[in-house]
VEXZA-341937 format. One line per field, with one value per residue (C-alpha): residue in three letters; x, y, z. Coordinates in steps of 0.001 Angstrom, whole numbers. Layout:
# VEXZA-341937
residuo (ALA:...)
east (X:...)
north (Y:...)
up (Z:...)
//
This chain:
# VEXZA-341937
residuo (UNK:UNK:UNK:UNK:UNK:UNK:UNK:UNK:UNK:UNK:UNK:UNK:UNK:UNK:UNK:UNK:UNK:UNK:UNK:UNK:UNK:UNK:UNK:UNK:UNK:UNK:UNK:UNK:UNK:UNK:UNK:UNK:UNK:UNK:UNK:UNK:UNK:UNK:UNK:UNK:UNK:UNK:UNK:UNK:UNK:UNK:UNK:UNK:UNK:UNK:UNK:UNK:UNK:UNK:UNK:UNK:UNK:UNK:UNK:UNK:UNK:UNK:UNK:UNK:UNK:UNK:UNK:UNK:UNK:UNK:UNK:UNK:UNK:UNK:UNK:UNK:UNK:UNK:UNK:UNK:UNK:UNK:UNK:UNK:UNK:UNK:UNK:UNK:UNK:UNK:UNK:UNK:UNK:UNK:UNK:UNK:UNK:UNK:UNK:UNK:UNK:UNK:UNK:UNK:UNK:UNK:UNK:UNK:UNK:UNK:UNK:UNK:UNK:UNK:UNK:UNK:UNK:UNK:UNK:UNK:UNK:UNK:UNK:UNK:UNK:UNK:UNK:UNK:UNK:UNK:UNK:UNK:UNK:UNK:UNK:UNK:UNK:UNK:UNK:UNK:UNK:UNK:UNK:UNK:UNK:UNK:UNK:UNK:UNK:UNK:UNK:UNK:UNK:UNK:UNK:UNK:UNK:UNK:UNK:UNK:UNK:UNK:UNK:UNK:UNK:UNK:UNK:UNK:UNK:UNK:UNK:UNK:UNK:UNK:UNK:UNK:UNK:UNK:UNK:UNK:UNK:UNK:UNK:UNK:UNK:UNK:UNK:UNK:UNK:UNK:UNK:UNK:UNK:UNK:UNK:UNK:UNK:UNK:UNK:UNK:UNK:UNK:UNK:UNK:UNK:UNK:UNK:UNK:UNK:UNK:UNK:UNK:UNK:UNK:UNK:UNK:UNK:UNK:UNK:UNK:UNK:UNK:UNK:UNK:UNK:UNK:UNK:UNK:UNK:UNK:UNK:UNK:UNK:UNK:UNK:UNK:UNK:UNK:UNK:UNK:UNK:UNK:UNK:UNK:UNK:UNK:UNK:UNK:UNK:UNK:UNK:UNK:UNK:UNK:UNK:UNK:UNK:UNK:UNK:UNK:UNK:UNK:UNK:UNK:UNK:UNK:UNK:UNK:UNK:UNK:UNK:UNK:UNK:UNK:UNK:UNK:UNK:UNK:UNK:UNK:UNK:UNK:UNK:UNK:UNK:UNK:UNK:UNK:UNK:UNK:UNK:UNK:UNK:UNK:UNK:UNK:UNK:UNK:UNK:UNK:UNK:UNK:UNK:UNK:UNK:UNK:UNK:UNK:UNK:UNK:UNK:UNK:UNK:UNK:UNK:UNK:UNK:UNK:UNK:UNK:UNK:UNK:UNK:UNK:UNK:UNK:UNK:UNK:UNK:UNK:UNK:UNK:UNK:UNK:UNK:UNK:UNK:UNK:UNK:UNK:UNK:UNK:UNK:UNK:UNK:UNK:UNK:UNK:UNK:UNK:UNK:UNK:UNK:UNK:UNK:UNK:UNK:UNK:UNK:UNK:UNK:UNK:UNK:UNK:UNK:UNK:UNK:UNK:UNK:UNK:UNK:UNK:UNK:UNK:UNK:UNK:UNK:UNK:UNK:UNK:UNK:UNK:UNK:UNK:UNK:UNK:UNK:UNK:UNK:UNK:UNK:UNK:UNK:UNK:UNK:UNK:UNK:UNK:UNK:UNK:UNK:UNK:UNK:UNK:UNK:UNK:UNK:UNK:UNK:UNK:UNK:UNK:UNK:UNK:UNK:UNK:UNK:UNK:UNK:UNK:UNK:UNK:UNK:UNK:UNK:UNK:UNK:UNK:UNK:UNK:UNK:UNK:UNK:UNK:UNK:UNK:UNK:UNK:UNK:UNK:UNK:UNK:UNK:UNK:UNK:UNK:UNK:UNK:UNK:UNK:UNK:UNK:UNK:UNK:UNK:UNK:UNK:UNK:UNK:UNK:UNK:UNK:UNK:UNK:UNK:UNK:UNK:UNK:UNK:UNK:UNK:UNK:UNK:UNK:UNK:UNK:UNK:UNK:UNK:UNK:UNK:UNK:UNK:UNK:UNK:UNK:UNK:UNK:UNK:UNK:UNK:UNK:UNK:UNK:UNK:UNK:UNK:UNK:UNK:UNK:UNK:UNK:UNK:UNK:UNK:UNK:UNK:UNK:UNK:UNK:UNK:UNK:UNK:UNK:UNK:UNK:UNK:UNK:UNK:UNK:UNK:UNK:UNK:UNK:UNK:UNK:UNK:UNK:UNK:UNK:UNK:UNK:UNK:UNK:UNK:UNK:UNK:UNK:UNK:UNK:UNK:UNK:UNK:UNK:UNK:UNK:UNK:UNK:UNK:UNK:UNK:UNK:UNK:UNK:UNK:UNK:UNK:UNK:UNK:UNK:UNK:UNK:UNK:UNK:UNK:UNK:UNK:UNK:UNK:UNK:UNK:UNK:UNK:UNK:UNK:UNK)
east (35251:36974:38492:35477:34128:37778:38157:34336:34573:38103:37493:33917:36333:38613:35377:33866:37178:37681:33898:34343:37474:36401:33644:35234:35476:32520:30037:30560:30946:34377:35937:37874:34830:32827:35675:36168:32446:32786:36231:34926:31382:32532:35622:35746:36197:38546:40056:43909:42066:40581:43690:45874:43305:43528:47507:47502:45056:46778:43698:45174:47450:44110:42448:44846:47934:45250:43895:47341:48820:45689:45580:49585:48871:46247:48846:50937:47632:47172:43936:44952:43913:40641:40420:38380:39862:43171:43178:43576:40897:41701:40359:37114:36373:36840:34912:32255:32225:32145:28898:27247:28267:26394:23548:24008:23655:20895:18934:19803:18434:15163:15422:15762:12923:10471:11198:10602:7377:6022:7204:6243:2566:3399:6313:4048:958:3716:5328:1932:931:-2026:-404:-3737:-5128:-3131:-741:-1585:1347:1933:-356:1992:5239:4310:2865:6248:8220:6498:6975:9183:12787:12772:8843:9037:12026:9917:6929:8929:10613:7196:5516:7875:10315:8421:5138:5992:9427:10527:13718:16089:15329:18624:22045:24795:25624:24364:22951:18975:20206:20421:16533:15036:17216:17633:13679:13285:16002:14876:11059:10789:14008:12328:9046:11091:12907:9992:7819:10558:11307:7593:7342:10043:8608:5617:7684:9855:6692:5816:8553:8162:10791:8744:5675:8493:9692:5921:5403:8515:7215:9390:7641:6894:10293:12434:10578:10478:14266:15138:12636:14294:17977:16705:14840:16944:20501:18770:18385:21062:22855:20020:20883:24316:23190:20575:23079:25497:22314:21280:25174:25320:22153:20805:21319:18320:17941:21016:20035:16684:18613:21956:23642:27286:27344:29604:26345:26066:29336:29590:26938:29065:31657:30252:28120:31166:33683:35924:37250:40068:37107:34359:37155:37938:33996:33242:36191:35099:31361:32812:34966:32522:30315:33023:33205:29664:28867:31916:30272:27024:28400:30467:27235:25149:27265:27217:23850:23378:26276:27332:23992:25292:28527:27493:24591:21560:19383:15729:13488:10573:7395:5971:3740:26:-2534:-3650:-5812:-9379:-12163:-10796:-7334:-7976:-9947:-7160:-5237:-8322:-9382:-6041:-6170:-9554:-8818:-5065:-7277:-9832:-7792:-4920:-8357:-9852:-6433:-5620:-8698:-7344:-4220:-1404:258:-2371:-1496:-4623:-2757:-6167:-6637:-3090:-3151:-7021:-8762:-11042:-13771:-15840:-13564:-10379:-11302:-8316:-6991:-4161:-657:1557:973:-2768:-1727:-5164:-3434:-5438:-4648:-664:-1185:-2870:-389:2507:1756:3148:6604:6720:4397:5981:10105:9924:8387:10691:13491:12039:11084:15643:16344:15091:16220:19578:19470:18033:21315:23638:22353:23356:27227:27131:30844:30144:27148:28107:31323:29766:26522:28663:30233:27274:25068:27690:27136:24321:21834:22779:26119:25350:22925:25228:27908:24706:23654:27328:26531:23075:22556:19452:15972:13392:16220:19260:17467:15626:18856:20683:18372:18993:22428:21798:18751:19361:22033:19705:17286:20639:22158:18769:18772:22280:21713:18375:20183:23189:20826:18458:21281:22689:19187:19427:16564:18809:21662:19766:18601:22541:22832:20285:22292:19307:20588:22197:19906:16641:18015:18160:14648:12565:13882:16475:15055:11503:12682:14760:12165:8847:10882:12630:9464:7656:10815:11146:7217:8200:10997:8332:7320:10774:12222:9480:10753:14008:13070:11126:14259:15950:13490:13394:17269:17145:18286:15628:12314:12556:9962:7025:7084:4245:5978:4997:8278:9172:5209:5458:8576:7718:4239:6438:7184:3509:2264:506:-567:-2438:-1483:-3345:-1204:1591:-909:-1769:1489:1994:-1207:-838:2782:1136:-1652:1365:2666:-508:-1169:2452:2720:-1058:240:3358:1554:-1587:-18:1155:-2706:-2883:1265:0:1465:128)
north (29520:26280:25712:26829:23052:21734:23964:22886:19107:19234:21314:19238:15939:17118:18342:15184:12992:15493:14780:10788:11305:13020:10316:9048:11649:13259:10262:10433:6872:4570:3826:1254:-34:-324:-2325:-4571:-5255:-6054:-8377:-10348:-9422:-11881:-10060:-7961:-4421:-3728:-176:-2294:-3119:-859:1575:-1468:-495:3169:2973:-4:2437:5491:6795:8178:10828:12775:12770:14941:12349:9575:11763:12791:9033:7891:10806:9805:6505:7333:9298:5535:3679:2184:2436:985:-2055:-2716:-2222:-4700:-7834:-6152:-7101:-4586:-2415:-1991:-5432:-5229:-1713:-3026:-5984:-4144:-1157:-3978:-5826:-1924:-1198:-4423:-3739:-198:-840:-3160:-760:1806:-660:-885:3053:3899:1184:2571:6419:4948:3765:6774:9340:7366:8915:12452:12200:10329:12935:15896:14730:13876:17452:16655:17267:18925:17473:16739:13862:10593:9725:11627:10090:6595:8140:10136:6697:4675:7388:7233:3679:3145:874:-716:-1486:-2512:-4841:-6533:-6879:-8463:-10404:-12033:-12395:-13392:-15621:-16510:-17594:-18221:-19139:-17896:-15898:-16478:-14306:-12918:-13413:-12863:-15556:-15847:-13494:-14121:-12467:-9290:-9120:-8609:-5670:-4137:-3814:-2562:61:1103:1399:4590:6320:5281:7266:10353:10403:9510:12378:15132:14266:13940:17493:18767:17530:19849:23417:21703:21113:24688:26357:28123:25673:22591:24093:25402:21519:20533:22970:22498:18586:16951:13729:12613:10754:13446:15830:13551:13086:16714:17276:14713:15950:19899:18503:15920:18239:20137:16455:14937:15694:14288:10867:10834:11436:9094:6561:7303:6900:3770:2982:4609:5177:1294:651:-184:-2615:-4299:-4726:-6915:-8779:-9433:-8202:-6934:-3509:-341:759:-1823:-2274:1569:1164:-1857:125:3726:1337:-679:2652:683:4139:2771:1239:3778:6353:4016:4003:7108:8111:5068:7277:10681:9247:7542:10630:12854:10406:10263:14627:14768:12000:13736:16922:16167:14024:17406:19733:17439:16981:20842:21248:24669:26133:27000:28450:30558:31445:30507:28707:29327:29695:27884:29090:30232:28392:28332:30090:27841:25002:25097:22247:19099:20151:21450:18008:15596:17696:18555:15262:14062:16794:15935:12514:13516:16140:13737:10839:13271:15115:11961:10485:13553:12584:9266:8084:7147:5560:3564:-285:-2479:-6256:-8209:-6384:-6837:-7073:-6508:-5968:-2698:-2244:397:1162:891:2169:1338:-1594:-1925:-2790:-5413:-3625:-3323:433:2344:2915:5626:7191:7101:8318:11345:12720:11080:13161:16202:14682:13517:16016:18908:17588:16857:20433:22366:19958:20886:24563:24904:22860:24854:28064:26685:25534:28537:30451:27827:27467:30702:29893:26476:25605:25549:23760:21126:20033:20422:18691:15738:15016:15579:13269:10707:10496:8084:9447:7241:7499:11482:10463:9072:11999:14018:11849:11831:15311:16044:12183:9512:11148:13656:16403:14080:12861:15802:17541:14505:14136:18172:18118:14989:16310:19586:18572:17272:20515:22177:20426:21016:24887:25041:23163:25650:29245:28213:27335:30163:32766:31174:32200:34047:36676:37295:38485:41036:41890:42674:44124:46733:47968:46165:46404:42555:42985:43145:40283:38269:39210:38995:36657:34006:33828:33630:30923:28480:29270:27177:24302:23636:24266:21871:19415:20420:19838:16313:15807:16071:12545:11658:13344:11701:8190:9291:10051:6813:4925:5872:5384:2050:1272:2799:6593:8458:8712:6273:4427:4911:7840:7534:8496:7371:5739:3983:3059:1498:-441:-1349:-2933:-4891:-8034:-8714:-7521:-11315:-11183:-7760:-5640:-2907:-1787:-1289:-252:2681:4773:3726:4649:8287:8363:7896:10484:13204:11649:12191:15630:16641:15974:17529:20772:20829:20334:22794:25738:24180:23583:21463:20927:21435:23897:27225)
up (-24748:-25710:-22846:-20560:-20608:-20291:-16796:-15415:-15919:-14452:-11667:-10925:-11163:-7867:-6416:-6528:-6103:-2723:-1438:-1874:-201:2807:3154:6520:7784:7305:7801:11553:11277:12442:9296:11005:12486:9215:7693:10285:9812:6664:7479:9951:11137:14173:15474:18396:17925:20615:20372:19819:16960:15671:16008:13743:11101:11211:11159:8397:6110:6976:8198:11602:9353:8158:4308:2783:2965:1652:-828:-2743:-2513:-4303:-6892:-7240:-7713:-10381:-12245:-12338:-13769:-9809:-8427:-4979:-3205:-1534:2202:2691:924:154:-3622:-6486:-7456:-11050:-12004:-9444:-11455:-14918:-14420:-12598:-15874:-17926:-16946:-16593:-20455:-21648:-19420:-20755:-24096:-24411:-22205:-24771:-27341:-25372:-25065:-28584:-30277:-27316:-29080:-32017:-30946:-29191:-32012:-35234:-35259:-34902:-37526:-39900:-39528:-39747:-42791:-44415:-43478:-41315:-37704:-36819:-33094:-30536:-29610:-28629:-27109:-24457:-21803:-22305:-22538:-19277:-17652:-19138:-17603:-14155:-13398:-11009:-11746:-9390:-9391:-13128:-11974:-9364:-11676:-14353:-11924:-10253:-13525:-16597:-14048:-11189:-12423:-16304:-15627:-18889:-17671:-14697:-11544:-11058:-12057:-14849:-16572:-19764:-22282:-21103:-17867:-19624:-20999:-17336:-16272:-20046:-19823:-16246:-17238:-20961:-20728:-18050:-19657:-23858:-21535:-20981:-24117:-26653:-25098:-25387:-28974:-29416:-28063:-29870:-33563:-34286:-33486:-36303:-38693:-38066:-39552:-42757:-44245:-44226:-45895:-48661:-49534:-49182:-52188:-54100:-54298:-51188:-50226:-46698:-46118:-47363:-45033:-41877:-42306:-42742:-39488:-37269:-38339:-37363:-33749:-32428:-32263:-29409:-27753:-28151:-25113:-23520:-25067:-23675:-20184:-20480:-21287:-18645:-16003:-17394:-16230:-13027:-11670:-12007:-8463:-7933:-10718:-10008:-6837:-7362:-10102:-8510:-11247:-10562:-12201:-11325:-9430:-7023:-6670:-5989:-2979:-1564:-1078:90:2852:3617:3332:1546:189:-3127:-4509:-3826:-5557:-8559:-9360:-9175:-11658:-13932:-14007:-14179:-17196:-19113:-18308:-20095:-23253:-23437:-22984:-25629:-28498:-27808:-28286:-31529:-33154:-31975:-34268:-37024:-37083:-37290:-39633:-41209:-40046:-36133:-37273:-39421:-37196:-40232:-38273:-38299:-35154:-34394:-34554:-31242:-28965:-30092:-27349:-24745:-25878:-24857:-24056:-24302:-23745:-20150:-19221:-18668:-16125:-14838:-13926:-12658:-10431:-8823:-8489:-6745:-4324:-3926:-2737:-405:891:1869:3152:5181:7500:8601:10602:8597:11313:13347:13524:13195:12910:13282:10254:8454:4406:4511:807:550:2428:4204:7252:4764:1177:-356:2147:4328:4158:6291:9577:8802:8264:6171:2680:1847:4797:3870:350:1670:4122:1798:-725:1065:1704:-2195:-4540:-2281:-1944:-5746:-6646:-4862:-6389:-9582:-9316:-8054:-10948:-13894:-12121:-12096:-15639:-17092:-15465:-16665:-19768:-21001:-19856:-22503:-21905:-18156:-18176:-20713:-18482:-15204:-16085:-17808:-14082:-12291:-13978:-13625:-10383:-9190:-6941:-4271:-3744:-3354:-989:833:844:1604:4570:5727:6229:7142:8060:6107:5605:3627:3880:3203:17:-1303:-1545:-3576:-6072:-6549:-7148:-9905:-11320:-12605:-15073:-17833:-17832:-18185:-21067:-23101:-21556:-23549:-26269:-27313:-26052:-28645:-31185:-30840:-30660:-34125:-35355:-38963:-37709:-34334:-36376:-38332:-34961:-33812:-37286:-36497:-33217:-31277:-27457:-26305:-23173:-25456:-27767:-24541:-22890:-25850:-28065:-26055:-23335:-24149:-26699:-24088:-20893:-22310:-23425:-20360:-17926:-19551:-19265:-16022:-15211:-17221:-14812:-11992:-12056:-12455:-9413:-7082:-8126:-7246:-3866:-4109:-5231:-2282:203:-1521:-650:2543:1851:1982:4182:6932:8525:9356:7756:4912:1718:-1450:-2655:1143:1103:-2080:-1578:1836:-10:-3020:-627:-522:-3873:-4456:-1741:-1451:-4594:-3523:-1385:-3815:-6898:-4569:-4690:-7661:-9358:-7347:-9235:-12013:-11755:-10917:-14524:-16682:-14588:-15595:-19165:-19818:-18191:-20107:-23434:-22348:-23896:-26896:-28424:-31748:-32760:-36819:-39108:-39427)
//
């Protein structure tokens, strides 16, 4: 089993290495032409020259050639040279990983103090023993978490530099470059992160072990340490890929700031098929995903200590029934309004160009306004919800089936989810796109190869821990069957967890698909999705911020709808 994790990150490394590989040939797109583009944009592409290129690359002797003389080179510590510039690619890369780490890690600053924030009240009320009602802080760690990136970076960008002018707009040269980005990155991944370890507290506070210390004359801070060291082991994977996304998956970001990260400079060179450097990238990811999965992984064991080996870990209590009244109002109401808004939108044409009527405020004939092209926003909400609320369901719904199977093979999960969360959602757009070219289809399918990884580090993370269970192995003692071990205690145990991470993930997925359709890889105009609407609406957002608060607000609604229906079964989180 030790090696299980060695064999799936290595084999998901050539897998990966071979797809990025392949990428001129299976874009459909001249690789000679594309670099010649990015040469000299002025120089005709006359087939004499375009053949020079393919010989001087090696590109006319097919991707297997290519492929091993990289790989050797790799073995010698060479990365190559760029194709486009002909330099080495081993400084580019390190510079590039560089700036990403320090944007990384003061992300990770705003990350952690945001948890902080979000989980203080429910630790506090646990430890003090009066975890009775429910949370407060789930309705702003789901609204955190839905904000867009890239809509957070253009906010912060128009307000705190533009009109305060306290912070430069873009750049990296100084350390108050950093606070822009670091915020735009840390606030919806602190959103994610506070409300799972907010979730995870009161099935902690509801083990028989807490009311035990309570009696035995524990105080508050003893208990609230002992609570965070027995919930947070299940979560800690989710740290390190957290962190690795905040280093990979900041394209976005880096792209409104100009900040020179491994992201951007990833894009560059997928776009420009400047293949050495596209290569070197992705192995800088995949490598700092593998540090990050194995740090994670040794800080999860020590947190649990003796307790997993020698399988004498207790299980948390089950799930209260559903929650009644009050509990059933919020997703209730987000749900009308959603319905409400998509009914009324589905009546009028999304596509219909009024320009006598172009950034118009509300009124009668346009409820919510119009955009540039004197489009009817409400009218694009309502039929974009189809190509985002359904794309990112069914992205979902694949995701925690995959992670439920995976999570009961932990070695192959843990190695293969390390790689593929390295990889940033857009540069497997574009392998996907290479394939089944730019769109809905092209998209949906990236974000669900990227997304699942996440739901199935937590999916193995709770199967090992609820197998190491002290009342499973008096179970096995008794000659119970393994089969009814899994179905009525494992299973049942890892399956509400990660649905409602998955229904968490909801919001999550749909800016995804937004961030894409924001850079140009996913839905393409005029098509009326929320995340191409939205960023299509950010250029004017002075000007007429309806149109932009419109998708956004409905992103938001799908994040307040998805966080009460993944707490609705849980009731009040209080001990029993």
């Amino acid at each position: 089993m030790r090696a299980s994790p060695l064999v799936s990150r290595a084999v998901s490394l050539i897998a990966i290495i071979v797809l990025v590989g392949l990428l001129p040939w299976l874009s459909g797109r001249d690789a000679a032409l594309s670099l010649l583009r990015a040469r000299s944009a002025e120089q005709e592409p006359s087939p004499e020259t375009l053949a020079a290129i393919r010989r001087e690359l090696g590109l006319d002797g097919g991707p297997v050639p290519l492929l091993g003389d990289w790989l050797g080179g790799v073995l010698r510590g060479d990365l190559g040279r760029s194709w486009v510039d002909g330099g080495p690619v081993l400084p580019s890369v390190l510079s590039s990983v560089s700036v990403s780490l320090t944007l990384m890690a003061a992300a990770l600053a705003v990350t952690l103090v945001l948890v902080c924030v979000l989980c203080t009240p429910t630790l506090v009320r646990g430890a003090r023993g009066s975890l009775r009602g429910g949370r407060s802080t789930g309705a702003a760690a789901a609204a955190l978490g839905a904000l867009p990136e890239f809509l957070i970076a253009t906010l912060l960008l128009v307000t705190l530099s533009v009109w305060l002018g306290w912070l430069p707009p873009y750049g990296w040269q100084e350390p108050r470059h950093l606070v822009l980005p670091a915020l735009a990155l840390g606030i919806p991944a602190g959103g994610i992160l506070g409300r799972l370890v907010d979730d995870a507290l009161p099935s902690v506070f509801a083990e028989p072990w807490v009311g035990l210390w309570r009696s035995a004359g524990c105080g508050p801070g003893v208990i609230a340490r002992a609570v965070l060291r027995r919930a947070l082991p299940a979560l800690v994977p989710q740290f390190g890929l957290v962190a690795v996304g905040l280093t990979g998956g900041a394209v976005a970001v880096e792209t409104v700031f100009a900040v020179p990260g491994i992201g951007r400079t990833a894009l560059g060179a997928a776009e420009s098929q400047n293949l050495p450097l596209l290569q070197a990238a992705v192995l800088a990811l995949v490598l700092l995903g593998v540090i990050a999965g194995t740090l994670a992984g040794a800080v999860r064991r020590w947190m649990l200590g003796p307790g997993l080996r020698d399988a004498a870990l207790s299980l948390p209590a089950p799930d209260p029934l559903p929650a009644a009244g009050a509990g059933r109002l919020v997703p209730a109401a987000c749900a009308a309004v959603l319905a409400l808004a998509i009914g009324w939108g589905l009546f009028l044409d999304p596509l219909a160009v009024d320009l006598a009527a172009r950034l118009a405020g509300p009124s009668w004939e346009h409820p919510l306004g119009t955009d540039a092209l004197g489009r009817d926003v409400l009218a694009r909400a309502g039929h974009g919800a189809a190509a985002t609320l359904g794309v990112a369901a069914l992205v979902c719904a694949a995701s925690y089936a995959l992670s439920l199977a995976m999570g009961f093979l932990p070695g192959l999960a843990s190695g293969t989810a390390e790689i593929a969360n390295a990889v940033p959602p857009v540069i497997a757009s574009i392998l996907v796109a290479a394939l089944l070219g730019p769109g809905t289809l092209g998209a949906s399918v990236a974000v669900a190869l990227v997304s699942w990884p996440v739901l199935a580090a937590h999916a193995a993370a709770l199967v090992s821990e609820t197998r190491a269970a002290a009342h499973l192995v008096a179970q096995r003692a008794i000659g119970s069957p393994p089969a009814w071990i899994l179905t009525r205690h494992v299973l049942p145990a890892v399956a509400g967890p990660i649905a409602r991470h998955a229904v968490l993930r909801l919001p999550g997925v749909a800016l995804a698909l937004a961030s894409l359709g924001f850079l140009g890889l996913g839905a393409q105009p005029p098509a009326p999705e929320w995340g191409l609407t939205l960023a299509e609406s950010l250029p004017y957002v002075e000007r007429a911020p309806w149109a932009a608060l419109v998708p956004a607000g409905m992103l938001l609604l799908l994040a307040a709808l998805a966080v009460s229906l993944s707490t609705l079964r849980r009731g009040p989180g209080g001990p029993a």
